[in-house]
N, C-alpha and C positions, 0 to 999 in steps of 0.2 A: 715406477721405481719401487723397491723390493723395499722392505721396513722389515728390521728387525722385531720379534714377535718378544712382546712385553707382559710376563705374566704378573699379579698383584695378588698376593694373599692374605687376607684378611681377617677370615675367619678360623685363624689358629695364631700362629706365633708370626708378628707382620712378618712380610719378607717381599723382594721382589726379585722375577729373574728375569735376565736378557737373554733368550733365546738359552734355556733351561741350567744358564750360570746367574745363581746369586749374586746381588751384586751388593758391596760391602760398601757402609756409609760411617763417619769418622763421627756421627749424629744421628739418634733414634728420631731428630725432628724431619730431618729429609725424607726420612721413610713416612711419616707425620703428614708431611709437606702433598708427598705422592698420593698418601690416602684420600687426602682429602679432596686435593683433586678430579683424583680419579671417582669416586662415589660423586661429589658434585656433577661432574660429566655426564655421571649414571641417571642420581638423579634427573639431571637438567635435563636430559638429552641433549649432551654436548656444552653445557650451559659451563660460561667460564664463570670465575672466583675472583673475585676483586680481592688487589694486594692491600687493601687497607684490610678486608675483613681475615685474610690469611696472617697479617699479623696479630689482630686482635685476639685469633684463636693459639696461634701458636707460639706468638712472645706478648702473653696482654701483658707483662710486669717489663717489658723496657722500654727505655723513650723510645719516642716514632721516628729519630732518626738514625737508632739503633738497632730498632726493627727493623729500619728497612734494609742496611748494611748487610743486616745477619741473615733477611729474605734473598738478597741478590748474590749473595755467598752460595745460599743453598741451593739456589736454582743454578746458578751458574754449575756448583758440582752433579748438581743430579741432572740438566742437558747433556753432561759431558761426559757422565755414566750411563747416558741411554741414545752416546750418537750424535746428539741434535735430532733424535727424533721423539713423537710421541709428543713432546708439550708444545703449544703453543703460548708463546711468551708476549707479554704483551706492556703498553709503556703501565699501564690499569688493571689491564685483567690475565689471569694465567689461566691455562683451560686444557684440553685434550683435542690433538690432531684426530678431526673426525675420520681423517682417512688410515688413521696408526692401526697397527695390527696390535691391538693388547688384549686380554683376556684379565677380567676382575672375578675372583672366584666370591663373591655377592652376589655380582651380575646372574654370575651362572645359576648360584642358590634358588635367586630371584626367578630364572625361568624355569627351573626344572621346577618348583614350587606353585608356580601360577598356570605352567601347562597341567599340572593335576586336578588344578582346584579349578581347571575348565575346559576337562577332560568331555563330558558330556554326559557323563551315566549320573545315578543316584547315590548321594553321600555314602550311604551304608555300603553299599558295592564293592565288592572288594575286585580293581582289575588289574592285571597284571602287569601290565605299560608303567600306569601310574605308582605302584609298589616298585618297579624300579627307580624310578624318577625318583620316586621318594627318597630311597637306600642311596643313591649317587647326589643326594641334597647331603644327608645326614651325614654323609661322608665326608663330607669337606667340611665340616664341624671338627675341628679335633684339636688337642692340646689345653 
């Protein structure tokens, strides 16, 4: 089955797009919501988020029954901004579809950064590969 390709920007002014349309949220926590997820994912590799600790981060000041309202709100619109694809929802934990086609521009930071820093030559070296990787990191810095 084909998945819509899910980009995550992070490293400028958040944003996320569906298959290269922005998609527009009625709350900067959904995008909040997504970030979090999705870097947890990164980290973990794959690793879901428990909806207690997703409230604590994202509504620590309301009760927990109000967090949870205002979590199920937000998931439900951002499933339904992205398909029903991409999260996996769960009754405990929310996480990312290991099989989703997404790109987190972190993610990519992360490896253009770490393929340089073991690239194989000496620190001082100046090589060519690596000085791009570099320039295509620093670039997804911006704003």
């Amino acid at each position: 089955m084909w998945m819509a390709r899910l980009a995550i920007f992070l490293l400028g002014p958040p944003r996320l797009e569906r298959d290269g349309v922005p998609l527009q949220f009625d709350t900067r926590k959904i995008l909040a919501l997504s970030a979090y997820v999705a870097m947890a994912g990164l980290e973990g590799k794959g690793r879901p988020v428990s909806r207690e600790g997703l409230m604590a981060v994202l509504w620590p000041e309301l009760e927990p029954r109000r967090a949870q309202a205002v979590l199920r709100r937000d998931l439900s619109l951002l499933k339904k901004a992205l398909g029903g694809e991409w999260l996996v929802i769960g009754r405990q934990e929310i996480g990312t579809d290991p099989d989703a086609d997404f790109w987190l521009d972190g993610g990519h930071f992360r490896r253009l950064t770490q393929a340089s820093n073991s690239h194989g030559h000496a620190a001082e070296e100046v090589c060519p590969q690596c000085v791009a990787e570099l320039e295509e990191a620093a670039a997804l810095c911006w704003g």
